[in-house]
C-alpha positions as CSV (number, residue, x, y, z in Angstrom):
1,X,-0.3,-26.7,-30.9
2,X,0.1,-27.9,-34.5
3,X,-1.3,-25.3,-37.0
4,X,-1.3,-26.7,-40.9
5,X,-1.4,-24.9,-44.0
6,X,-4.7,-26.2,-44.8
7,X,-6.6,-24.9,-40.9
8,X,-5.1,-21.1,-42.3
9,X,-6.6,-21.5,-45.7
10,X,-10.2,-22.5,-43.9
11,X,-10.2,-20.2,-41.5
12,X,-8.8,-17.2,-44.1
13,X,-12.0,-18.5,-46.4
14,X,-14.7,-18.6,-43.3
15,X,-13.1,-15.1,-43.2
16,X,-13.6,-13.8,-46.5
17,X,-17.1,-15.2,-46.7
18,X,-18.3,-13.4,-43.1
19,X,-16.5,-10.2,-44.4
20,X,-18.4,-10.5,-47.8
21,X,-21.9,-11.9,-46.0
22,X,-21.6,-8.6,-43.9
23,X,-20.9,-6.2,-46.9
24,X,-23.9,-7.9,-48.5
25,X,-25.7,-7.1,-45.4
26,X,-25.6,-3.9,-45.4
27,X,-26.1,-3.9,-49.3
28,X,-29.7,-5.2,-48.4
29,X,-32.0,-2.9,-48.2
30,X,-33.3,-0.1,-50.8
31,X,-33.2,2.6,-49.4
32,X,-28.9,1.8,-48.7
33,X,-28.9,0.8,-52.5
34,X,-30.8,4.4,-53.1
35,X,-28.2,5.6,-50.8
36,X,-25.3,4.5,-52.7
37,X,-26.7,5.5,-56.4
38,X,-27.1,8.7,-55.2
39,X,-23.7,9.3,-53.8
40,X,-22.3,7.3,-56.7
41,X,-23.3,10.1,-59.2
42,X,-21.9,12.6,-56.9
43,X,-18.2,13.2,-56.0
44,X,-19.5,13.7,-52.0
45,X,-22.6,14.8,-50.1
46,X,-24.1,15.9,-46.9
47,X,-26.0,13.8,-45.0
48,X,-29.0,16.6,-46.0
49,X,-28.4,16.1,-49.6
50,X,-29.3,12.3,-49.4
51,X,-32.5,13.5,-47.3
52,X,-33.6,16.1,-49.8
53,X,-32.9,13.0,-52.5
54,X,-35.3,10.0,-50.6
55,X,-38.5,10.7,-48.4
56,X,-37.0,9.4,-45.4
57,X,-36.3,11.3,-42.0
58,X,-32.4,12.6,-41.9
59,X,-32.1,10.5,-38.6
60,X,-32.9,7.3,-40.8
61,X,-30.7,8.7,-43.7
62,X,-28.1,8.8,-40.6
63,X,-28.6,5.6,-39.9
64,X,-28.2,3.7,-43.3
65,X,-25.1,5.8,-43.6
66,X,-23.8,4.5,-40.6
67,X,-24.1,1.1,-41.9
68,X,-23.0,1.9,-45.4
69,X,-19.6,3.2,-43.5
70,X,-19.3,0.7,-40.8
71,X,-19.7,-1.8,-44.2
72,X,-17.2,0.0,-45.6
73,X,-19.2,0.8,-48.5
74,X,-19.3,4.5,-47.4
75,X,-16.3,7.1,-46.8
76,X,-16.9,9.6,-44.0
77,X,-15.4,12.7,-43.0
78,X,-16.0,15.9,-41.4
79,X,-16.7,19.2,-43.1
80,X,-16.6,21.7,-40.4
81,X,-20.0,21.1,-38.8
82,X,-21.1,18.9,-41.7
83,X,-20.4,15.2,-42.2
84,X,-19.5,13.7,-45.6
85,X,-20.1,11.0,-47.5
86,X,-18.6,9.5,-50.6
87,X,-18.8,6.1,-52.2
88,X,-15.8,4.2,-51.5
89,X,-15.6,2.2,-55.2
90,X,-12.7,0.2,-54.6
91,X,-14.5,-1.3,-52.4
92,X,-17.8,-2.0,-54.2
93,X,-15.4,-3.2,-56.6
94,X,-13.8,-6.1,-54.5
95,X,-17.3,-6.6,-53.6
96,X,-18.2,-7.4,-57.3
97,X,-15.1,-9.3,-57.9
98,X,-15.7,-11.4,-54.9
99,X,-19.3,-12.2,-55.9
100,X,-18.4,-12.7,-59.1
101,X,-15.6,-15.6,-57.8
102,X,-18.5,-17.0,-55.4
103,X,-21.0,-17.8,-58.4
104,X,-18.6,-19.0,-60.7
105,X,-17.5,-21.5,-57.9
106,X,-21.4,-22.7,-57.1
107,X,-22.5,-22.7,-61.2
């Protein structure tokens, strides 16, 4: 099997565009955007701090923090008998840069 330079540099690109599409993803819905703000102007919260925040059930809240973390959007950890969350800004960050790179390269 002959592997060029140029079959790496495509398939490291398809790469970086599914890993951004899916971080996008996740970014797409308002109450995850809600999600993050809120945990953005906190150093870390419960999963019952975001529910007393939006008017959504805590097993929804649950659920768009699961996504937020599997996105990697999200930090988790346990507490004891509590779970966690904190905004992981690097992250967001690269995100940014990365969209930024994408629309200078299409406009």
């Amino acid at each position: 099997m002959n592997i060029s330079l140029q079959d790496d540099t495509v398939r490291s690109a398809s790469a970086d565009a599914t890993a951004l599409a899916a971080k996008l993803a996740a970014l797409a819905h308002p109450a995850r955007i809600e999600i993050l703000s809120h945990l953005a102007a906190h150093r870390s919260c419960c999963c019952g701090q975001v529910v007393k925040r939006l008017d959504l059930a805590q097993s929804t809240v649950s659920q768009h923090l699961k996504i937020l973390v599997a996105a990697g959007l999200v930090r988790f950890e346990a507490d004891g008998q509590r779970s966690r969350y904190a905004v992981d800004r690097e992250e967001l960050t690269a995100i940014s840069g990365a969209l930024a790179t994408f629309t200078k390269s299409c406009c």
